[in-house]
N, C-alpha and C positions, 0 to 999 in steps of 0.2 A: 718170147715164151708166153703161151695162154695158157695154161695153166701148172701154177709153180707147187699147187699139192700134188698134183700126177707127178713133176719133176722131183720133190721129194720124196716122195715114197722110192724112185725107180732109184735115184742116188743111194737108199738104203737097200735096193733090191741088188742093186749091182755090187756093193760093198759086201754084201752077204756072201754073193756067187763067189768074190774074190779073196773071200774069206779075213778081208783087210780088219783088223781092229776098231779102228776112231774112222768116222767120215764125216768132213766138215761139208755143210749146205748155207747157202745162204737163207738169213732169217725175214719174217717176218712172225707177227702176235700170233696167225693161224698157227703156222707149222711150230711156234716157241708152246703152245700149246696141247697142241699134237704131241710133239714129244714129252711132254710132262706128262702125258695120261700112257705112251709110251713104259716112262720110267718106273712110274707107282702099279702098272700093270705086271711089270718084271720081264719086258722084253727087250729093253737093252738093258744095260750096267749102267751106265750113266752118262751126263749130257754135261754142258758147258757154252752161257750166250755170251757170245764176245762181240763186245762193242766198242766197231772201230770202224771207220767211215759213215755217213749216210744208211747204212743200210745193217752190220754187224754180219755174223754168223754165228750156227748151234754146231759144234763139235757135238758127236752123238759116239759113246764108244760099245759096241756090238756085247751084245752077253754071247760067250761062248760053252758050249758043254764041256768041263777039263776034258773030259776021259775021251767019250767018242767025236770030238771036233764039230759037234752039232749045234745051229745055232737057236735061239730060241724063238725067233719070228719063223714059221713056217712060209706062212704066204700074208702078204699085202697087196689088199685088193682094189683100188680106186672105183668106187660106185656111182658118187656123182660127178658126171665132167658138167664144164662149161656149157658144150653144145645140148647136153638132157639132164638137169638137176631132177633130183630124186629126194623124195621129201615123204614124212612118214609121222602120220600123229601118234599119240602115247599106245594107243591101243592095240597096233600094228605094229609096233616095234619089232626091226628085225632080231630073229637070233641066230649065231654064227656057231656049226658045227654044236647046236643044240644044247649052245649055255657057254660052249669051253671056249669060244673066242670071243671078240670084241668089236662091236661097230663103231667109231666114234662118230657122234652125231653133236650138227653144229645149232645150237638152240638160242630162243632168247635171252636167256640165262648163261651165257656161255657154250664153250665145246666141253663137251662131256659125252660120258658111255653110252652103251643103249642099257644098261640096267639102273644107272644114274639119273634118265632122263624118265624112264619109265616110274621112276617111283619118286620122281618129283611131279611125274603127268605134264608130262612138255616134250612134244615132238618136234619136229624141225631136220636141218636138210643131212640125210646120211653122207659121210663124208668117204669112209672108207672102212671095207673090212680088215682085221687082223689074227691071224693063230698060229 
């Protein structure tokens, strides 16, 4: 695998399609991260790291709409791959659906949002869109 954030993100794309509740991924600090900014944004319900082997996993459990079965991540977009990193200083900060989604951007300050990062004035590599 070259790249295990594109393989996260699709593992949360494909649990969505299949409208499965909980989807467990293998972890690493990026994606344990990812998902924290996931949680506090209100696009899943809630996560869980479990650590056991060498390596652990994040259970991630889907927020669902009660009423019309809607889920609340619309689209997850992979920005920077391996083969073209895409990288973006405070001033350029991208904006997603003109405020209502979310870039997370990987800085030297940690991974953080693109509104996070912009009003700390610290750009660095866009990692993925979310809305």
């Amino acid at each position: 695998m070259t790249d295990p954030i594109a393989d996260y993100l699709t593992r949360l794309r494909n649990a969505i399609r299949a409208k499965h509740r909980v989807v467990e991924v293998p972890a690493s600090n990026l994606k344990k991260e990812i998902t924290k900014i996931l949680f506090e944004k209100g696009y899943i319900l809630n996560y869980k790291f479990i650590e056991d082997g060498p390596q652990g996993s994040i259970k991630v459990a889907l927020k669902y709409d009660p009423v019309n079965k809607v889920n609340a991540i619309k689209k997850l977009e992979r920005v920077s791959t391996p083969g073209m990193r895409k990288y973006t200083g405070y001033k350029e900060m991208p904006r997603v659906i003109n405020g209502l989604g979310v870039a997370i951007i990987s800085t030297s300050q940690g991974v953080m949002t693109n509104k996070e990062a912009s009003n700390l004035k610290v750009g660095g590599e866009v990692l993925c869109y979310v809305y």
